[in-house]
Structures are given as structure tokens and as C-alpha cells.
Biopython code that builds the backbone (N, CA, C, O; Angstrom):
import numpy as np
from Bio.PDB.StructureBuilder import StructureBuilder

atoms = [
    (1, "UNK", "N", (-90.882, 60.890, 51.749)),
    (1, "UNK", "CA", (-92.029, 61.706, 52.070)),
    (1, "UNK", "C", (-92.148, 62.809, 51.044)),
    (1, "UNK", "O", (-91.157, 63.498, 50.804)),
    (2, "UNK", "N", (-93.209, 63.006, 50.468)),
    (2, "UNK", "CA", (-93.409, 64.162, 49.773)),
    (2, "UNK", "C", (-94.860, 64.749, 50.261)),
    (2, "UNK", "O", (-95.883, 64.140, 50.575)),
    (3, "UNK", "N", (-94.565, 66.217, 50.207)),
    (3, "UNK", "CA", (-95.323, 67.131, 50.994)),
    (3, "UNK", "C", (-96.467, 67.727, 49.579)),
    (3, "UNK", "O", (-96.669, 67.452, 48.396)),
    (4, "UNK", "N", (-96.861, 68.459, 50.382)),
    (4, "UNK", "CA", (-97.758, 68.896, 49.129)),
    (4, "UNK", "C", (-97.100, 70.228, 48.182)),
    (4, "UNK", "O", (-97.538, 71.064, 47.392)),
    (5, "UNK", "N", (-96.054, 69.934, 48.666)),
    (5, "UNK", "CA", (-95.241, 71.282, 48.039)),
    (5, "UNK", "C", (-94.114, 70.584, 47.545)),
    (5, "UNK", "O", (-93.068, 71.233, 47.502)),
    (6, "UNK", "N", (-94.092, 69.527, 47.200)),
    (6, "UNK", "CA", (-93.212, 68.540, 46.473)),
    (6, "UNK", "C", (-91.992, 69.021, 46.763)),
    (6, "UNK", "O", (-91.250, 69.662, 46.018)),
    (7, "UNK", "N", (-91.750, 68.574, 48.252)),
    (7, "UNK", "CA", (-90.382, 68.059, 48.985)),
    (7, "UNK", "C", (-90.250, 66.259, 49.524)),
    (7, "UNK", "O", (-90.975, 65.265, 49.563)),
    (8, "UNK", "N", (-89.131, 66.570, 49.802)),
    (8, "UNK", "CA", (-88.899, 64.232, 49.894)),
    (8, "UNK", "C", (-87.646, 65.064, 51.375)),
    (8, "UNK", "O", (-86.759, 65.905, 51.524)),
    (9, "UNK", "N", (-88.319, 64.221, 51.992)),
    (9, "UNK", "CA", (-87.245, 64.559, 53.492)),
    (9, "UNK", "C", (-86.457, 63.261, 53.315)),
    (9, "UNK", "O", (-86.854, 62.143, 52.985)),
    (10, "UNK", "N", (-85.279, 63.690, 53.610)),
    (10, "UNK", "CA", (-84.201, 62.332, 53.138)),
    (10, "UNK", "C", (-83.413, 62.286, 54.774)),
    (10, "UNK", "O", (-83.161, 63.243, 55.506)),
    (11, "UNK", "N", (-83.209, 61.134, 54.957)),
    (11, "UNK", "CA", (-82.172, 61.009, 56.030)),
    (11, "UNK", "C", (-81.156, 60.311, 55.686)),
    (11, "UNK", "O", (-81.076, 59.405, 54.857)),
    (12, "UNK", "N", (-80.195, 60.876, 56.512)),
    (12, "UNK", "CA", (-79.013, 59.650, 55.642)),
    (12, "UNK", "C", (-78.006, 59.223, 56.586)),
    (12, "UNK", "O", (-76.876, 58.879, 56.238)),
    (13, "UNK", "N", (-78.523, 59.250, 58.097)),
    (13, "UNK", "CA", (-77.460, 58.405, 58.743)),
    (13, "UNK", "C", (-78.302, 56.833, 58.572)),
    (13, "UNK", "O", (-79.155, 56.219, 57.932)),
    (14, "UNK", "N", (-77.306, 56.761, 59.695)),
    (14, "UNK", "CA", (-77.259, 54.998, 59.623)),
    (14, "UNK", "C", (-78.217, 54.235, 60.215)),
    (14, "UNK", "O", (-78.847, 54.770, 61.127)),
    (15, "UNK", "N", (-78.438, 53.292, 59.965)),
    (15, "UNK", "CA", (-79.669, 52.077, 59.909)),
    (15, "UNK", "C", (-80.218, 52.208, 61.352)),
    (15, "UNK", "O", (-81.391, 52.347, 61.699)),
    (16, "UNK", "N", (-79.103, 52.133, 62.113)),
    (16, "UNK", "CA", (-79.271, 51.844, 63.980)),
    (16, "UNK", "C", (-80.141, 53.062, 64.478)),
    (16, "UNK", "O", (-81.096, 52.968, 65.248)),
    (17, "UNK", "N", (-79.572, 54.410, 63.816)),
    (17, "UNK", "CA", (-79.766, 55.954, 63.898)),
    (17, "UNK", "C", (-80.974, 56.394, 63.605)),
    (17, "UNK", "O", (-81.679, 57.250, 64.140)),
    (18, "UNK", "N", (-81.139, 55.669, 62.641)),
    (18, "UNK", "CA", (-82.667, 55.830, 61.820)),
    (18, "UNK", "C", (-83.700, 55.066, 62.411)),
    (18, "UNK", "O", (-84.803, 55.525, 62.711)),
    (19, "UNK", "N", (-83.143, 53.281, 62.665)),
    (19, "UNK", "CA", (-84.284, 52.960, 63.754)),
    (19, "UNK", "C", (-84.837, 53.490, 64.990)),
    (19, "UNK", "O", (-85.871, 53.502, 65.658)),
    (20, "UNK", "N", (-83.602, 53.935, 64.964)),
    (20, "UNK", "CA", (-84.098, 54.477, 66.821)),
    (20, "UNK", "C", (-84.138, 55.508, 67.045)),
    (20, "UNK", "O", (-83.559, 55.907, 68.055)),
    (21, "UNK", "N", (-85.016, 56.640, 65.992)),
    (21, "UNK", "CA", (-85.896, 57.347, 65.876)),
    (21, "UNK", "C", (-85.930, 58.136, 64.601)),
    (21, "UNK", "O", (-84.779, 58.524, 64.401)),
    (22, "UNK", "N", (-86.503, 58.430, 63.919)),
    (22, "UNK", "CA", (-86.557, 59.366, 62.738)),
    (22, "UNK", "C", (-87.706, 60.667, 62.885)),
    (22, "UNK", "O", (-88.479, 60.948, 63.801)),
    (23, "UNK", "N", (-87.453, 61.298, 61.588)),
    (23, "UNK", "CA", (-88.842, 62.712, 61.225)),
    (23, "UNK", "C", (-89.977, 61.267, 60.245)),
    (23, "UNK", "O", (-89.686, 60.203, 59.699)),
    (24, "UNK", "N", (-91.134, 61.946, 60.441)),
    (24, "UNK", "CA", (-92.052, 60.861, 60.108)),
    (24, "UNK", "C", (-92.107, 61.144, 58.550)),
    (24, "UNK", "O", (-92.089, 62.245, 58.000)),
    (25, "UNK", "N", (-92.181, 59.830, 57.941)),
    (25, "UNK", "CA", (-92.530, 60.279, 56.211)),
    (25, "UNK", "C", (-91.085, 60.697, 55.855)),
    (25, "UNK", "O", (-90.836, 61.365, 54.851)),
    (26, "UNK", "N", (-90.253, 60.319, 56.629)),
    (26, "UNK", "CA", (-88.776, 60.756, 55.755)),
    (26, "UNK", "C", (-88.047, 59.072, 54.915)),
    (26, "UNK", "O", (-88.000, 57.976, 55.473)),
    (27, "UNK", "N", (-87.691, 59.318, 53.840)),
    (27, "UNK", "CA", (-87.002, 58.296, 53.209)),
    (27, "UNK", "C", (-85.330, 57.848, 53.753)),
    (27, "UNK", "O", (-84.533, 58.725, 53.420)),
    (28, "UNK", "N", (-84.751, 56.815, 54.418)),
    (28, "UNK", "CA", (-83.521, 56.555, 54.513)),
    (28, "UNK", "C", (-82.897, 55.836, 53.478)),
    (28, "UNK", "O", (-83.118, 54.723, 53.003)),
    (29, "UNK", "N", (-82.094, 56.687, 53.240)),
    (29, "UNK", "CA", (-81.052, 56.174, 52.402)),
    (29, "UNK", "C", (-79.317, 56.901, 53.072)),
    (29, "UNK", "O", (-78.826, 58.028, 53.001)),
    (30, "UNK", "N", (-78.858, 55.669, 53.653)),
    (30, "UNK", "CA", (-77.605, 56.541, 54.507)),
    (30, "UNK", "C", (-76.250, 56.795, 53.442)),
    (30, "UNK", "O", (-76.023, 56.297, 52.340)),
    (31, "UNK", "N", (-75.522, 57.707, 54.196)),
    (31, "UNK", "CA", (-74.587, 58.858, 53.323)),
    (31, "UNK", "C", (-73.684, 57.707, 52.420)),
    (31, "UNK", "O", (-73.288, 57.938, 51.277)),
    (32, "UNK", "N", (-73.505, 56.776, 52.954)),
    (32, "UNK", "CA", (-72.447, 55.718, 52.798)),
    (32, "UNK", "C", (-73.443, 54.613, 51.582)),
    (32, "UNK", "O", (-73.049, 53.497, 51.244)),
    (33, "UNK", "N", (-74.602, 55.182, 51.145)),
    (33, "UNK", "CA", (-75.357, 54.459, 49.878)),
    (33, "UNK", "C", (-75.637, 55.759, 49.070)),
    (33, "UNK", "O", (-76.441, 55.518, 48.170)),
    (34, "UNK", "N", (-75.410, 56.496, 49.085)),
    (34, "UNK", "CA", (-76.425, 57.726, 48.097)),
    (34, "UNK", "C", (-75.314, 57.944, 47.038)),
    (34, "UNK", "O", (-75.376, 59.135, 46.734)),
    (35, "UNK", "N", (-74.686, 57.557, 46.594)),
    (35, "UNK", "CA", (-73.912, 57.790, 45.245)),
    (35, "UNK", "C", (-74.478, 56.347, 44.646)),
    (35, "UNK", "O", (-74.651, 56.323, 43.427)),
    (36, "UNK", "N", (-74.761, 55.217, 45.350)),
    (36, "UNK", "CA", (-75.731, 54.315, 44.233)),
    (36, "UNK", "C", (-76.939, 54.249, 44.247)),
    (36, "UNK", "O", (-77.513, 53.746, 43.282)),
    (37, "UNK", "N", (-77.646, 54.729, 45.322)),
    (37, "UNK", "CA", (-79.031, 54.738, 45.762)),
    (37, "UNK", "C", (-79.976, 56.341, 45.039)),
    (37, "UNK", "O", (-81.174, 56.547, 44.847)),
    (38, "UNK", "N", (-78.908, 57.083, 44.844)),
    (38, "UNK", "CA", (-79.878, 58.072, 44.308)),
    (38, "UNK", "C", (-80.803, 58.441, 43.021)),
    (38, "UNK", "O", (-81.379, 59.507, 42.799)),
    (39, "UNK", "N", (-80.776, 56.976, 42.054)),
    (39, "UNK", "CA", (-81.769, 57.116, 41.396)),
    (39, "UNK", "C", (-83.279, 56.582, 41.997)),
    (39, "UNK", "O", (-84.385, 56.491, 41.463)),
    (40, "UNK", "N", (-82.774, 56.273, 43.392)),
    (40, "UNK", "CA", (-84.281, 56.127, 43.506)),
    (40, "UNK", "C", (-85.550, 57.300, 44.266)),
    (40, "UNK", "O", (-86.673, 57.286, 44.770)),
    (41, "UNK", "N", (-84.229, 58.406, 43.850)),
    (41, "UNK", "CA", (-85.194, 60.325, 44.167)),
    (41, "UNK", "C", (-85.587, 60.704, 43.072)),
    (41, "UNK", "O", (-85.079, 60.629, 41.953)),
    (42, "UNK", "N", (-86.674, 61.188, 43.495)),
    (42, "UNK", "CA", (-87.260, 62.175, 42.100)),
    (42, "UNK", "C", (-86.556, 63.536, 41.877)),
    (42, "UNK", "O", (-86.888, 64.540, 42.507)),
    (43, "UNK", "N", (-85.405, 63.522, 40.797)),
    (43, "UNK", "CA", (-84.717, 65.131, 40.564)),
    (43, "UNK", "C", (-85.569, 65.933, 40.909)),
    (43, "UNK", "O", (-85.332, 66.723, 41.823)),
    (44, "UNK", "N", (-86.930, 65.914, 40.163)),
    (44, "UNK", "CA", (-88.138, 67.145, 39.998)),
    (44, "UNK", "C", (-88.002, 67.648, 41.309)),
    (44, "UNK", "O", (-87.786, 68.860, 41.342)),
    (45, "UNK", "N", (-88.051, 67.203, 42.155)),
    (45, "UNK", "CA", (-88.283, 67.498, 43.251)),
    (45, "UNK", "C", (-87.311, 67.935, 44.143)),
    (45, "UNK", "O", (-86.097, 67.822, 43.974)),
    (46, "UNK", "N", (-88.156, 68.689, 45.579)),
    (46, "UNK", "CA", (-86.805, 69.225, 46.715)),
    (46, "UNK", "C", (-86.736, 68.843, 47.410)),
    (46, "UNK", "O", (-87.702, 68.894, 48.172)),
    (47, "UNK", "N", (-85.468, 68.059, 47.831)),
    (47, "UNK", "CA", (-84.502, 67.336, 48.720)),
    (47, "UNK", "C", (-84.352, 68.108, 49.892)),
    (47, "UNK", "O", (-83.587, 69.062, 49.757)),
    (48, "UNK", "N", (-85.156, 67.887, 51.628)),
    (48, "UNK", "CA", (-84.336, 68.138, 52.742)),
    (48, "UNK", "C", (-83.936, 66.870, 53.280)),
    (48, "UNK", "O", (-84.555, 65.853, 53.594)),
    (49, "UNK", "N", (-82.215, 67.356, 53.307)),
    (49, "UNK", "CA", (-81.408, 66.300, 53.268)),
    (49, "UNK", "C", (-81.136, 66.360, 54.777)),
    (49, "UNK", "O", (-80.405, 67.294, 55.103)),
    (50, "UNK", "N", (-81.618, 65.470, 55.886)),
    (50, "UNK", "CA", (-80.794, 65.603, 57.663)),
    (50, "UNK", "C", (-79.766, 64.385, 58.061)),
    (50, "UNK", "O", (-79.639, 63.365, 57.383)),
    (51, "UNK", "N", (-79.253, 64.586, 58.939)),
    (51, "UNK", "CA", (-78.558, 63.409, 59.553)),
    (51, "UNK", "C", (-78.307, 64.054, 61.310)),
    (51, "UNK", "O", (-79.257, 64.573, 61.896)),
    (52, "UNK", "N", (-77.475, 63.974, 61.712)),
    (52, "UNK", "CA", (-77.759, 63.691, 62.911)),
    (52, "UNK", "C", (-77.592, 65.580, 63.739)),
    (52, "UNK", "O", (-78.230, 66.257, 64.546)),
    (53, "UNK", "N", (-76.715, 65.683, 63.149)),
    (53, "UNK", "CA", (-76.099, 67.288, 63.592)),
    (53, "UNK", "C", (-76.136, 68.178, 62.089)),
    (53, "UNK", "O", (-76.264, 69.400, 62.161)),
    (54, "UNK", "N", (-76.065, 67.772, 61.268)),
    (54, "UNK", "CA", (-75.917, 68.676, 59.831)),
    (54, "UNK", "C", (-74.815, 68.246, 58.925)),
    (54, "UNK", "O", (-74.839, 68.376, 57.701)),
    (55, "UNK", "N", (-73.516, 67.545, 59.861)),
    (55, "UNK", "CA", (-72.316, 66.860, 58.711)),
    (55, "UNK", "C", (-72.650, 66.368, 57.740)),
    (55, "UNK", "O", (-72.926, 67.082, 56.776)),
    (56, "UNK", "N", (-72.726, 65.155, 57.675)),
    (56, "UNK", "CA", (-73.149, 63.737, 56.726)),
    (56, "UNK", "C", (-74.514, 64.588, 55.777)),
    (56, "UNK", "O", (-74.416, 64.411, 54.562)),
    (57, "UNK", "N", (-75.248, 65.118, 56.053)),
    (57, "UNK", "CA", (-76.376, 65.660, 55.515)),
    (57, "UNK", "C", (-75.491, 67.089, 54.060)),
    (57, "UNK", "O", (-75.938, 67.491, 52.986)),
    (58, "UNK", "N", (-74.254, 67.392, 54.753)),
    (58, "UNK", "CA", (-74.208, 68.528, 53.910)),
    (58, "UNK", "C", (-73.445, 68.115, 53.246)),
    (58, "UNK", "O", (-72.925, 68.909, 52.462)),
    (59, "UNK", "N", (-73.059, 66.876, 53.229)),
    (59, "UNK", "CA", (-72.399, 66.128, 52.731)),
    (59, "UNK", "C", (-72.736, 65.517, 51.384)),
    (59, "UNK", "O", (-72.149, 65.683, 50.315)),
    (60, "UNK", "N", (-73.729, 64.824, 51.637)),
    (60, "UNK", "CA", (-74.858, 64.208, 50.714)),
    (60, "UNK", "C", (-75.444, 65.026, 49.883)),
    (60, "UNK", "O", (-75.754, 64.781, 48.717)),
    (61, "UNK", "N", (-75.614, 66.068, 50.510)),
    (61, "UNK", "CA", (-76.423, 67.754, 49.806)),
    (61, "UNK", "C", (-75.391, 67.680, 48.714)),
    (61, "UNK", "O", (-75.843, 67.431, 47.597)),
    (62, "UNK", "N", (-73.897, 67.873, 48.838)),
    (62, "UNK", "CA", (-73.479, 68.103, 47.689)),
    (62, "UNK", "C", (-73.437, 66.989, 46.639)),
    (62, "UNK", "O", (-73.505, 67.097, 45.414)),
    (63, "UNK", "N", (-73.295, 65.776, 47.482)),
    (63, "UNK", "CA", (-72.905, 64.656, 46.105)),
    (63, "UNK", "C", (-74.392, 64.866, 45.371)),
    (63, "UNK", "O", (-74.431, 65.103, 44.164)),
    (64, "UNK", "N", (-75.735, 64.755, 46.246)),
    (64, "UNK", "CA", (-76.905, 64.982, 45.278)),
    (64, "UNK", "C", (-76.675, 66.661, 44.163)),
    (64, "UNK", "O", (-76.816, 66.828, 42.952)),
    (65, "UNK", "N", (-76.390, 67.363, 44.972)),
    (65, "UNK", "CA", (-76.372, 68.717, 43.688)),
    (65, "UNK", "C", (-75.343, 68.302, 42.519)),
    (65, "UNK", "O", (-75.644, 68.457, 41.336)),
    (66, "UNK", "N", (-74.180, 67.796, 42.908)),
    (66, "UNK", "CA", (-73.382, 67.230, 42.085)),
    (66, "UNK", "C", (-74.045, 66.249, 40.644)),
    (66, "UNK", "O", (-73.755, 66.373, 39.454)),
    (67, "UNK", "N", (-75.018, 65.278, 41.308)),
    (67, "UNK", "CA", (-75.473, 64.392, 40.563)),
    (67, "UNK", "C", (-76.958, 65.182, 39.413)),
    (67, "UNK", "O", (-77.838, 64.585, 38.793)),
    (68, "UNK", "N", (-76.787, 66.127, 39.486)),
    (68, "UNK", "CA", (-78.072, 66.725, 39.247)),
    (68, "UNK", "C", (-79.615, 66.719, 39.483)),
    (68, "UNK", "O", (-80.489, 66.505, 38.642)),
    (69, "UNK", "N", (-79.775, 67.027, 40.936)),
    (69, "UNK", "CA", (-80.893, 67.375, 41.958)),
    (69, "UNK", "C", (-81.239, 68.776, 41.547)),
    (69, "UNK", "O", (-80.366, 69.632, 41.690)),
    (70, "UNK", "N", (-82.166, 69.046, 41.155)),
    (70, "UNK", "CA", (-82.564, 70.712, 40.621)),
    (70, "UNK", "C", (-82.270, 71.369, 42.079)),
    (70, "UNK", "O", (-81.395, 72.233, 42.020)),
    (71, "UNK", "N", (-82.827, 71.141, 43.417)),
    (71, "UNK", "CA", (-82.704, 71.580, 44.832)),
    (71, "UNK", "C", (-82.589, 70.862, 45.912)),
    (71, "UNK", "O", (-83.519, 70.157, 46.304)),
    (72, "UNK", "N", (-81.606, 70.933, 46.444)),
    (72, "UNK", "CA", (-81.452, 70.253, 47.660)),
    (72, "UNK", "C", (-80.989, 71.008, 48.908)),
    (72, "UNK", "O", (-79.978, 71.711, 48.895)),
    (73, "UNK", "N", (-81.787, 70.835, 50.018)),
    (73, "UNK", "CA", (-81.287, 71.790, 50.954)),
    (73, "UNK", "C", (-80.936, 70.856, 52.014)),
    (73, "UNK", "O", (-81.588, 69.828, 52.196)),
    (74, "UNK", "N", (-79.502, 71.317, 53.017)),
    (74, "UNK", "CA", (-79.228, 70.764, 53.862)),
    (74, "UNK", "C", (-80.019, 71.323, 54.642)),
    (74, "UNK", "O", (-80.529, 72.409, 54.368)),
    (75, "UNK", "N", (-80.339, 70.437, 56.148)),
    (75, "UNK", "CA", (-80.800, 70.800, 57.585)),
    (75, "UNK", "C", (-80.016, 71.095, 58.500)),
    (75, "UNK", "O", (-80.128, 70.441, 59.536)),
    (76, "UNK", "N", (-78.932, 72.204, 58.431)),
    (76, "UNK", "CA", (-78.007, 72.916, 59.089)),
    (76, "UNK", "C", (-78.754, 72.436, 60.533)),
    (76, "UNK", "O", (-79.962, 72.605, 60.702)),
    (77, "UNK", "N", (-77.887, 71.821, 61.540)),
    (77, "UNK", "CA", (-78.087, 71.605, 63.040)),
    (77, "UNK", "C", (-78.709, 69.561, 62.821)),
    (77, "UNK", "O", (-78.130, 68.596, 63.319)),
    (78, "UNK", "N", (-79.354, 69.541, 62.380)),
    (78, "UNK", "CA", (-79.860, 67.922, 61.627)),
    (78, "UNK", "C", (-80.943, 68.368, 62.345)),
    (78, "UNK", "O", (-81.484, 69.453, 62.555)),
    (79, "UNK", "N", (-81.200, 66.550, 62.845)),
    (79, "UNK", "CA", (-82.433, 66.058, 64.110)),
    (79, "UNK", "C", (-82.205, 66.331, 65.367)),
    (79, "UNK", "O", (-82.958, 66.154, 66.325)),
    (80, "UNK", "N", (-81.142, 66.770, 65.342)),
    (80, "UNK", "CA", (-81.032, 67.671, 66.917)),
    (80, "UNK", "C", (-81.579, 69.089, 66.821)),
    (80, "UNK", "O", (-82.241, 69.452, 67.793)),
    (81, "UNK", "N", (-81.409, 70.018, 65.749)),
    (81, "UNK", "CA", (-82.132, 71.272, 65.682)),
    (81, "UNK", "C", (-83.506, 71.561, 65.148)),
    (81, "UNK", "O", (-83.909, 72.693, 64.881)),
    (82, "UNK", "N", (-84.370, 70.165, 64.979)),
    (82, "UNK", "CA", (-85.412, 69.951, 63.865)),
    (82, "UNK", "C", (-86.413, 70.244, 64.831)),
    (82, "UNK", "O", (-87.602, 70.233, 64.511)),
]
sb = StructureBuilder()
sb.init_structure("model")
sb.init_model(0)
sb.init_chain("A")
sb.init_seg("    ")
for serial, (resi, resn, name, xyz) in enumerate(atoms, 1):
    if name == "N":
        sb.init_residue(resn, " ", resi, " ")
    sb.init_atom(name, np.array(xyz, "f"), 0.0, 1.0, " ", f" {name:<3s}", serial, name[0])
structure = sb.get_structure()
């Protein structure tokens, strides 16, 4: 999903997690693919990264800052505090 303020809402739990319910316009790619899956984000752009409570999400937050993401923000609390 990209907003008009060029953000990409990322989720990154798991397949089952994500089917059975997500934020609308968010991209899945779960925590356990994003060290091979992340060329398919646009760096330019800002990453809100969720998963279920905030773990796995702040998780991912770093391997993406790691990989060079100009911004990525975790969703401290996930889809339970959203």
C-alpha cells in the first residue's frame, strides 16, 4: 500500500495471520521471508512495519534499516493496538 505520503504498510506475520484478517492495502511479506523478499520494497519510501503485538515487526524494522530502508517505523502494540 502506498499512501499519498509515500508510505507501504508491510505486515509480516504469517500467511494463516494475514488471511484471517489484515490493515487494508498492506503488503505481506512474513518476518521469516524479508531478508530475501525485500527487494521487492521501494527504499525511497516509508516502511510501517506491523505484526501481531509489535515483536516480529521490530524485528523486521531492523533487518530492513540494516538492509538500507531510508525509514522504517515499527507499529509498537501491532494489529492489536492499530
Amino acid at each position: 500500500m502506498e499512501s499519498s505520503q509515500g508510505w507501504i504498510l508491510l505486515d509480516v506475520r504469517q500467511k494463516a495471520e494475514y488471511d484471517g484478517g489484515h490493515l487494508d492495502g498492506s503488503i505481506h511479506i512474513p518476518l521469516s521471508q524479508i531478508m530475501n523478499r525485500a527487494g521487492e520494497l521501494d527504499r525511497e519510501k516509508r516502511l510501517l512495519v506491523y505484526c501481531r503485538c509489535g515483536n516480529r515487526s521490530r524485528l523486521a524494522s531492523r533487518i530492513l534499516a540494516a538492509k538500507g530502508f531510508a525509514e522504517v517505523w515499527n507499529v509498537e502494540g501491532g494489529i492489536l493496538a492499530w
